[in-house]
N, C-alpha and C positions, 0 to 999 in steps of 0.2 A: 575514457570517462572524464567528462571535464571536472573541477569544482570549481566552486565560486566562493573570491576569497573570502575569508572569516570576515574580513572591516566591511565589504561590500554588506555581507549576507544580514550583520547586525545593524550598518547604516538602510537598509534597506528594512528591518524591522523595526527598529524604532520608527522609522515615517509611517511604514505601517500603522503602527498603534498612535501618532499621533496627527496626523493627517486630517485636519477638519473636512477637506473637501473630498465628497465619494467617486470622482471620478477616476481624479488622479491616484487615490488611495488604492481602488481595484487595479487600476493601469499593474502599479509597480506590485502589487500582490499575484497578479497573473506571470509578469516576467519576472520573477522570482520563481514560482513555483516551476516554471520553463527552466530556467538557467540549473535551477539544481534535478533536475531530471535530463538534466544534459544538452540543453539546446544552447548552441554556441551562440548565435545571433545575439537569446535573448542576456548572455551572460556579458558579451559584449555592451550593450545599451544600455543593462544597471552600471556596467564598470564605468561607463561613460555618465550617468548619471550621479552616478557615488563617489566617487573616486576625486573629487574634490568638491573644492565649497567657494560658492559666488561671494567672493569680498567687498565689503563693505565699505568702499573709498570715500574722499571728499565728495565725490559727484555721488554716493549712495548705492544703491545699487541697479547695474542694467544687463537684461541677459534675455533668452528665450523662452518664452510661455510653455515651458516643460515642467515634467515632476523631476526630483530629483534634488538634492541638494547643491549641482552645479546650475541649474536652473532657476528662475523669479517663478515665484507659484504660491497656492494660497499658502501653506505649510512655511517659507522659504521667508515671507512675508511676516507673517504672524511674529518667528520668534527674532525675526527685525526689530519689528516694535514691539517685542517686550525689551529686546537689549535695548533700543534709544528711549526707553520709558524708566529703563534702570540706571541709566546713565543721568536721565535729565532730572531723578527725584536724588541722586546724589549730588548732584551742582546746586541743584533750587531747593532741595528738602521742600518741606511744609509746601512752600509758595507756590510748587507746578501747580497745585489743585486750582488755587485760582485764578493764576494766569493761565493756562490750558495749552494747549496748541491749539494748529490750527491745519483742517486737512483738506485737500482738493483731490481730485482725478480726470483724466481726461477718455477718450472714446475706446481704447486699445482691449483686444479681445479672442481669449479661444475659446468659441464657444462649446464646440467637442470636447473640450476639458473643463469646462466652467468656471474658467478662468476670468476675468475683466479688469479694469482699472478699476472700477467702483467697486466688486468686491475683496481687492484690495485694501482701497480707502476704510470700509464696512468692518474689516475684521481689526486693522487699525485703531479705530476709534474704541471697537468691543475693548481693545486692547486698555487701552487711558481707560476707558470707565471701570475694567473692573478693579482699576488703582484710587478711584475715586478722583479723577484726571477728568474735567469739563473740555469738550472738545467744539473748535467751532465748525463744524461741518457743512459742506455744499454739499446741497442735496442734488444738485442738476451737473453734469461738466461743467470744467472752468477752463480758463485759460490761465496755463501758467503764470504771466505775470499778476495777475488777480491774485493770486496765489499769493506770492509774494507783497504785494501791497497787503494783503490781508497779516502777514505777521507783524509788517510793522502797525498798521494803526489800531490793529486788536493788542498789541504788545506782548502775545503770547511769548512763551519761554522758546518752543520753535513751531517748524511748519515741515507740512509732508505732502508731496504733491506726488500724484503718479503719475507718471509719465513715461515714453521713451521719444520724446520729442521727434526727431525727424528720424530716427532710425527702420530699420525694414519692418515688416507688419509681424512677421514674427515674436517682434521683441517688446518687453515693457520694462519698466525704468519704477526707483522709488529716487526721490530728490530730498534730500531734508535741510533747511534752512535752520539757522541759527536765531537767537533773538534781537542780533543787528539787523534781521533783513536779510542778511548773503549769508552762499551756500557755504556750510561747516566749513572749517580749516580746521589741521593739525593742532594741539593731537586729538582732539575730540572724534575725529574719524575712527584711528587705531582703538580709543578707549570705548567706543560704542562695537567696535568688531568683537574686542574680548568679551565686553557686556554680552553680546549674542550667545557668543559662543558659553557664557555663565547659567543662561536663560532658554536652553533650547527645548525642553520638554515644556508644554502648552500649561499658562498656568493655573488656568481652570477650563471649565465647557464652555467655551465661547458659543455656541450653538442658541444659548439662552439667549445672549443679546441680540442673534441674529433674528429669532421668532416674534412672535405676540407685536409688537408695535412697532418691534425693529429698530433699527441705530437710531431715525430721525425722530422717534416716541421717545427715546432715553431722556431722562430728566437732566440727564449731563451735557445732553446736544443742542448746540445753539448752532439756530442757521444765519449764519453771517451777512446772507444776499436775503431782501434786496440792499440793504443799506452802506455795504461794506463797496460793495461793487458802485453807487452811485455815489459814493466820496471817493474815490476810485477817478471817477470819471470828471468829477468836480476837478481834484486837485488838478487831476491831467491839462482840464483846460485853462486852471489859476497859474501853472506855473512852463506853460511849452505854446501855449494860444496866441497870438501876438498882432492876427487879423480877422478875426472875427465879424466884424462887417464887408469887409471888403469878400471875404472868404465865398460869401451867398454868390459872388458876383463873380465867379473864380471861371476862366476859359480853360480851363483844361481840365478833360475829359479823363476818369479813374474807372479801370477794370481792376477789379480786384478776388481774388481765390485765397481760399484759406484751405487748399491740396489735401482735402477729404479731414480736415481737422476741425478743432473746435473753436479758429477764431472769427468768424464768419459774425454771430449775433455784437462780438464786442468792441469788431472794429464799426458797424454798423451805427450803436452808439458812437465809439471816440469820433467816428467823423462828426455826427451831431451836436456834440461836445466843440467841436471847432466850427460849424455853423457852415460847415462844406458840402455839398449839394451831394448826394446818394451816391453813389459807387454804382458802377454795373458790376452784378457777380457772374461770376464762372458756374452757371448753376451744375455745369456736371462734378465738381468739385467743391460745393459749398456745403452739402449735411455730414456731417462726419459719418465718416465708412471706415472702421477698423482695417476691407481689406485693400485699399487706397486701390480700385479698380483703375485707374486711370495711368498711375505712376506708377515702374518699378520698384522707384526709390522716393518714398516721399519728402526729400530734400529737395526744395528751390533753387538752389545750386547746383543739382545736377544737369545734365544736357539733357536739352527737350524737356524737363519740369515745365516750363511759363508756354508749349508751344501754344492751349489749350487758349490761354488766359490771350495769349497774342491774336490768335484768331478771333476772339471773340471782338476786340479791341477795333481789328479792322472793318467788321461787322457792325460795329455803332460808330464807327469817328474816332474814338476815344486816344489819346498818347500816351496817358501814363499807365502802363501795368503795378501793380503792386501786390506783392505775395507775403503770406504767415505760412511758416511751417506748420504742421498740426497740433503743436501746442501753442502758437502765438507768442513763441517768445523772440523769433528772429522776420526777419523785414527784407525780402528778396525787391530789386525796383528793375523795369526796363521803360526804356520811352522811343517813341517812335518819332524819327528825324522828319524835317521838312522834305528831303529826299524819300522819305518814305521807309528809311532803312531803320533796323532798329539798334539800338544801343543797350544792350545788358549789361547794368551797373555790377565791378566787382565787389564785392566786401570790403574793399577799402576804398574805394571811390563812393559809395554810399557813406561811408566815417569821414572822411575830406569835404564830401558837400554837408553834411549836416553839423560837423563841427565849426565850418563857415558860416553857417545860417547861425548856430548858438549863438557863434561871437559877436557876428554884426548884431545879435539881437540885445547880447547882451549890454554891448556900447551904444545900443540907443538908448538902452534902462537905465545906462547914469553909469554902467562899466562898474569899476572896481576890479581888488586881485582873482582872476579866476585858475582854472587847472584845467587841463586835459587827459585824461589817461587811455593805452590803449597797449597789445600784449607787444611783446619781444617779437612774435613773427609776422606783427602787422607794419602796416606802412609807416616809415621814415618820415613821408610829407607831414605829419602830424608835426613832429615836432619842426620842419622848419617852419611851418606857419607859424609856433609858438613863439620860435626864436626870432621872426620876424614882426610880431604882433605884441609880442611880451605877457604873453599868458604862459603860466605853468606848464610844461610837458611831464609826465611820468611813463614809464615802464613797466611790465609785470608778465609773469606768466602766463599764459595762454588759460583759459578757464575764469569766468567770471567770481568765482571764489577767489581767485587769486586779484584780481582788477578790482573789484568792489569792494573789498578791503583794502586795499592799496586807497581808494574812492576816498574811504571814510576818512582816513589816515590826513591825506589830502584837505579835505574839507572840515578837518578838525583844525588846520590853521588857517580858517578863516577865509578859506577862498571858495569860490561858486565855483562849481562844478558843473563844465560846457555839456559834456559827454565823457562816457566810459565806451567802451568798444573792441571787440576784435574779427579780424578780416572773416570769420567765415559768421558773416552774416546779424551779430550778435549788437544789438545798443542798447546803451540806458543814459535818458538823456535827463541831463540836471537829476537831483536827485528823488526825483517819484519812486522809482524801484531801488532795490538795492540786486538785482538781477537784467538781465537781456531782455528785452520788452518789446516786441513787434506791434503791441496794441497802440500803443501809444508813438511808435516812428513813423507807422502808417500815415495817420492826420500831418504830423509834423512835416511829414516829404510832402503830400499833399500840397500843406499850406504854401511850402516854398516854392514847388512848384509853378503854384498860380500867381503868386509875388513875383517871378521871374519872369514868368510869360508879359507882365506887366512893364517888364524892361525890354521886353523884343527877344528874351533870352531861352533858350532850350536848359533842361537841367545838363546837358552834356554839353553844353558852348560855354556854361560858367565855370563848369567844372575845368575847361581848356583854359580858360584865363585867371581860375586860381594856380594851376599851373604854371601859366606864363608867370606871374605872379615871382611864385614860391618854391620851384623845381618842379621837373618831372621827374617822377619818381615810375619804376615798373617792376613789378614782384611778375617772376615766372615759378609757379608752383605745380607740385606734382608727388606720388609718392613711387616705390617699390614694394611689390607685395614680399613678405617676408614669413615663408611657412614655418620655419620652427624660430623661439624666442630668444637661444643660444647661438642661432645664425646673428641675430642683431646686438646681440654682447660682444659676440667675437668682433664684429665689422666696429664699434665704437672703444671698443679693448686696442684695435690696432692703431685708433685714428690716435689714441691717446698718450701711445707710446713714449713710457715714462717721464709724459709732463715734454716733449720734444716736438709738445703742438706744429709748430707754425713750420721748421723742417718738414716734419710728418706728411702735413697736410700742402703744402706748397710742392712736394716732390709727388703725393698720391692723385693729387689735382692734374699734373703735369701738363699747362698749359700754355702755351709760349708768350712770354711776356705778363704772366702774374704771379704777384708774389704776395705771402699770407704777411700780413703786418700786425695782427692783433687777434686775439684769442677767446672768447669766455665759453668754461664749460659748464654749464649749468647744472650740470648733473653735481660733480663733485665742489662747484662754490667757486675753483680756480677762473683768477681775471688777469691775464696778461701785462694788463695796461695800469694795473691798482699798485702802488707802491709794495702791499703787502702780500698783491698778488690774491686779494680775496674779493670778488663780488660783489658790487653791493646787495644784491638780491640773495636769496639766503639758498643756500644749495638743495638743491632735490633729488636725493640718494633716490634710486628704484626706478626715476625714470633715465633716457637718454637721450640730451638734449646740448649738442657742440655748436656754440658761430663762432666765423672765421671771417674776420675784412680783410677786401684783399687793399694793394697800395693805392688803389683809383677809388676807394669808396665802396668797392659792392661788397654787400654782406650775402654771406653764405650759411644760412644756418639748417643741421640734422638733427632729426629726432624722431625720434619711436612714435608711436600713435596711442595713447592709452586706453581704448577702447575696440581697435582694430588691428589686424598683421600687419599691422603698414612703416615702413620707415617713409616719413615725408622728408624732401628737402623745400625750402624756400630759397629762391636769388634772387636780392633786389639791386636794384642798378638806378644810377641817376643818369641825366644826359642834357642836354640843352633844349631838345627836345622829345616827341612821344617816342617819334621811330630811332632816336639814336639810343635811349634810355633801352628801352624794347629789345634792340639789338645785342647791346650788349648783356642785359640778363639773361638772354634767351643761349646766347652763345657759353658763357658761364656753367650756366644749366645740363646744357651736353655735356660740358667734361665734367659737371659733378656726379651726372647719373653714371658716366659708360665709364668715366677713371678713378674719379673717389670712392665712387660707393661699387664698383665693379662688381657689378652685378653677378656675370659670369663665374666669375673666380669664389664669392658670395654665398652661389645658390638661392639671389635674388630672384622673382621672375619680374622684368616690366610691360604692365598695362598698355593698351594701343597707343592710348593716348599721349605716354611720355616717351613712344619709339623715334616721333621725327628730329627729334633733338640730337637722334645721333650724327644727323645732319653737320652738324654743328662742329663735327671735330673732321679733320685735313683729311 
């Protein structure tokens, strides 16, 4: 006779009785009444459902369209935004009511559980009004960065977009911006978790709000679009536009996919906004499809994302591919060669040529002090162009919470801001968003582009002689999947061995002729190379995150994934040029996967994809 524990049985009654939505609420009332009549499966499924609770991080929250309290669901939702509604009338008192927020959602959907993005958003907004909290609400999807533009020039206290941006169709995401513009930082994360957890029985019938006229009738609901969105579009082209007339006249041909998401109607504008001739779409991938029919994985970056959008390209002429994740906040590019062959830009080679185009743009505008920013495991070439050009370079954590405040910081002494950026795919270019913005990179590549071709030049021939230029720089990346979270403690517990970094790791490396010359562990704040041995960037206890330079320049940097089982590594390598730089990260790489991170010994397993590298070692 099985039972099912006490915590489960009462986390599981309490949803019960408060559960707005009747699908999921029957769901978990059937397997309950299952599990304690003895059916092991269903006692399994609540344990898995109950048995913990989806946390509230800087990034908000993202999980799978289940019931449960380890799941994003109407319930899971709700008493979110009461904790970030109890959090933000403590900071702002009196003034939330009339600065408001401001709330977006994008396509995502189970409709078997009646689940969506937008009734999400819906019970959200119920949430502020019944605080007497004006909400500015899109009634239609948005695209992420809309989103974002909407908190700053409404000046709301914050902003909540739903989302799970490129993640599997499974999954939906809540995002919450702060009143700068970018995504929350510390501690305002931690004190909105407790807030939740203060605030978790529903504070009145939301149900009310949802009937009779509905969120968009509420005398508290202002719909932001159109006018939000067309200032939106304005600034985009007063302050990143640069050929406007010439742009009508542009030779190069744009296919473009927004990979079953929602940004399809508003790159449609930003091109018009830049006065660049219509796009060819991907029409099997341009209306948003919750079940991304086309892609496994609706990330751009994945293999085979763009083949769709490539086909279509050699069907009209067209050279330049350009892709939006499904929320439009990141900018995939390929171009097709006078060879015929194509070139798919990485995530750093798309930041290298657009942070070229800023700067020349901005030294025709009359120059002045500018800045760059872009994260810790993105490309080096950043900062030699800076060092060679004498613009600002900065650093930062990977996550645009972390970079766009670093932005502001930056641009609070007086300098233009070229581009913010990190390698998988993410830009905010000068400062229109205060987040990662594919609406707005799309025109901007566009425009260069067709400026390029006007020199005789491919985006991938300039991109070689910023190189010739300024280094070759070559990032070989890849991760390990890692099934339990104490296998990946244990693996950065040994690398760290009592602070004996560069031994440690120069012996664990074991590879002939390199040796570890400098340190920083990001995780606990320690900097090898700092007088006092401390960091400048401020430590990040919870996650794990080691680089290692070796004596020739290549950096080596591990870390956990925060979002997935993954431990990634990055090697980046310089060289004289493509194929010498290439070589030696790629060589690096092997003995990072198959000796440092020893997989075997680990209980790592590695993916197809990083198996040839074992190549790599005698």
């Amino acid at each position: 006779e099985i039972m099912v524990s006490e915590s489960i049985t009462k986390a599981a009654e309490d949803w019960i009785r408060w559960d707005p939505n009747p699908l999921t609420r029957a769901q978990v009332e059937a397997e309950l009444k299952k599990a304690q009549s003895g059916d092991e499966q269903a006692d399994r499924s609540l344990t898995k459902a109950f048995s913990t609770r989806i946390k509230f991080g800087t990034s908000g929250l993202r999980g799978p369209m289940q019931p449960g309290t380890a799941n994003i669901n109407t319930l899971v939702v709700l008493q979110a935004a009461q904790g970030i509604c109890a959090h933000l009338e403590k900071v702002n008192g009196e003034a939330l009511r009339s600065k408001g927020v401001a709330i977006g959602y994008d396509h995502r959907a189970n409709p078997a559980l009646g689940i969506s993005s937008k009734n999400f958003a819906e019970i959200s907004a119920a949430v502020f009004f019944s605080r007497g909290v004006k909400v500015y609400f899109y009634p239609e999807m948005v695209a992420t960065p809309v989103l974002a533009y909407t908190v700053l020039a409404r000046k709301v206290a914050a902003g909540i977009m739903v989302t799970a941006s490129h993640n599997p169709k499974e999954d939906n995401g809540y995002k919450l911006y702060w009143d700068n513009g970018a995504s929350l930082i510390e501690p305002h994360d931690k004190l909105i978790q407790e807030a939740i957890l203060e605030n978790l029985a529903p504070w009145t019938d939301y149900s009310t709000y949802m009937s009779g006229k509905g969120i968009t009738g509420h005398e508290l609901c202002i719909n932001p679009a159109p006018e939000t969105v067309d200032e939106y579009m304005a600034a985009m082209g007063k302050q990143l536009c640069r050929h406007r007339a010439a742009n009508a006249a542009s030779k190069v041909k744009v296919v473009y996919t927004a990979m079953h998401g929602v940004g399809q109607p508003f790159c449609i504008r930003s091109f018009q906004e830049f006065n660049l001739a219509p796009f060819v779409a991907v029409e099997e991938q341009g209306v948003p499809d919750p079940t991304f029919p086309t892609v496994p994985f609706p990330n751009p970056e994945e293999k085979g994302a763009l083949d769709l959008a490539k086909k279509k390209a050699e069907e009209v002429g067209a050279t330049l591919v350009l892709a939006n994740d499904p929320d439009a906040d990141r900018l995939a590019a390929a171009e097709r060669q006078p060879s015929g062959e194509w070139v798919v830009f990485s995530g750093n080679d798309i930041g290298s040529l657009l942070c070229a185009w800023q700067w020349e743009k901005h030294k025709e505008a009359g120059g002045g002090p500018a800045a760059a920013v872009n994260s810790v495991v993105s490309s080096s070439f950043l900062g030699a162009m800076a060092k060679a050009e004498g613009f600002e370079f900065a650093q930062h954590y990977t996550g645009f919470k972390f970079l766009c405040n670093k932005a502001i910081e930056v641009e609070a002494t007086g300098k233009t801001l070229l581009l913010t950026y990190e390698q998988s795919i993410g830009y905010a270019l000068g400062n229109l968003v205060r987040d990662k913005d594919g609406v707005s990179a799309a025109p901007v590549f566009a425009e260069m582009a067709g400026q390029l071709e006007t020199r005789g030049l491919t985006c991938a021939q300039y991109l070689h002689s910023l190189h010739d230029k300024y280094g070759w720089f070559y990032c070989e990346e890849g991760y390990v999947f890692v099934p339990e979270p104490a296998l990946m403690l244990k693996c950065f517990a040994e690398l760290r061995a009592d602070h004996k970094y560069i031994e440690t790791i120069t012996s664990k490396l074991n590879m002939p002729g390199a040796a570890v010359v400098a340190i920083t562990d990001f995780t606990t704040g320690y900097d090898s190379e700092t007088p006092d041995n401390k960091s400048p960037l401020p430590a990040v206890p919870g996650t794990e995150h080691i680089r290692a330079r070796l004596a020739d320049g290549t950096l080596i940097t591990v870390r956990g994934s925060g979002t997935e089982p993954k431990l990634k590594f990055y090697v980046e390598s310089t060289g004289k040029t493509d194929a010498e730089a290439r070589a030696l990260a790629t060589k690096v790489a092997g003995y990072v996967v198959f000796h440092l991170l020893n997989p075997e010994a680990n209980g790592f397993s590695v993916p197809e994809f990083v198996q040839p590298l074992r190549s790599q070692l005698p």
